[in-house]
C-alpha positions as CSV (number, residue, x, y, z in Angstrom):
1,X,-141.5,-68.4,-61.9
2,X,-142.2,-69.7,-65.6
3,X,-143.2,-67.7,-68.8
4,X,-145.1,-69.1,-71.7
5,X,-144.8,-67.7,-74.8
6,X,-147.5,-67.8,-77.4
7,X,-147.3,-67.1,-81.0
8,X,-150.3,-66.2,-83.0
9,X,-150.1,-64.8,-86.6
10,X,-146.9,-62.8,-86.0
11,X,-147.9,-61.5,-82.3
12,X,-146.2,-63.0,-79.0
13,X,-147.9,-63.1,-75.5
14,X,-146.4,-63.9,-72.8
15,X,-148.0,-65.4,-69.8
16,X,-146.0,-65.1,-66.4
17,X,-147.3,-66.9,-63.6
18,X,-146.1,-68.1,-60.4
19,X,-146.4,-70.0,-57.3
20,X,-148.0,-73.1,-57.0
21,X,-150.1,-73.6,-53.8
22,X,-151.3,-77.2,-54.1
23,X,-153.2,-77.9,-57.3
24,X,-153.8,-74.2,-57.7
25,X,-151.3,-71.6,-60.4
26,X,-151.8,-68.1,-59.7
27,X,-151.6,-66.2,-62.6
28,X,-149.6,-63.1,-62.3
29,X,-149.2,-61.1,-65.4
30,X,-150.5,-61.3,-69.2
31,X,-149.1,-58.7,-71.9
32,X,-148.8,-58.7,-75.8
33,X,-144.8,-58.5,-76.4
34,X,-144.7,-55.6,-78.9
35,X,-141.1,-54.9,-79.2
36,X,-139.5,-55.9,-82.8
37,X,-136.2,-55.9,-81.2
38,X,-135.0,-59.0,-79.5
39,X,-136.7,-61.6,-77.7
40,X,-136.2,-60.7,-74.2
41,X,-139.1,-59.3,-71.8
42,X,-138.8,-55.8,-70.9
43,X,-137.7,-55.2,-67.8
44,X,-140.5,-53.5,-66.9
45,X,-142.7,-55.8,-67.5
46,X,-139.9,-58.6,-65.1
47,X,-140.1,-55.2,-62.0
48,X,-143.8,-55.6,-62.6
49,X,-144.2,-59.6,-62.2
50,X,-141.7,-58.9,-59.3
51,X,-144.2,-57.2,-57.3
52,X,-147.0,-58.6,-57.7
53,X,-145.5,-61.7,-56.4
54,X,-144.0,-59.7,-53.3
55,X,-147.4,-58.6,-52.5
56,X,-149.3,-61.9,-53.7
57,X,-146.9,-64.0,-50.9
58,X,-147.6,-61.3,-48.1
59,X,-151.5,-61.7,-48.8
60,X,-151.2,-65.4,-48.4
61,X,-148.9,-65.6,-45.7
């Protein structure tokens, strides 16, 4: 899994996307990081991206 982190005027995003079938990225999850303590994802935005994965491999399988 990878995360890119965007910066615009003060705000973070965060993109979390995983696996790569071929030339195609499925995009996962998206959110606006609004904590103004620490830099780490929330876990329950991890938990989230988790799951969607678990279900995104059992629909392409």
């Amino acid at each position: 899994m990878w995360e890119l982190v965007l910066k615009e005027r003060g705000d973070a995003y965060r993109v979390m996307y995983a696996l790569q079938i071929d030339d195609d990225i499925w995009v996962v999850h998206a959110f606006q990081k609004k904590s103004k303590k620490g830099v780490a994802t929330p876990k329950a935005e991890i938990d989230l991206v988790r799951d969607r994965i678990k279900r995104l491999k059992a629909a392409l399988a």
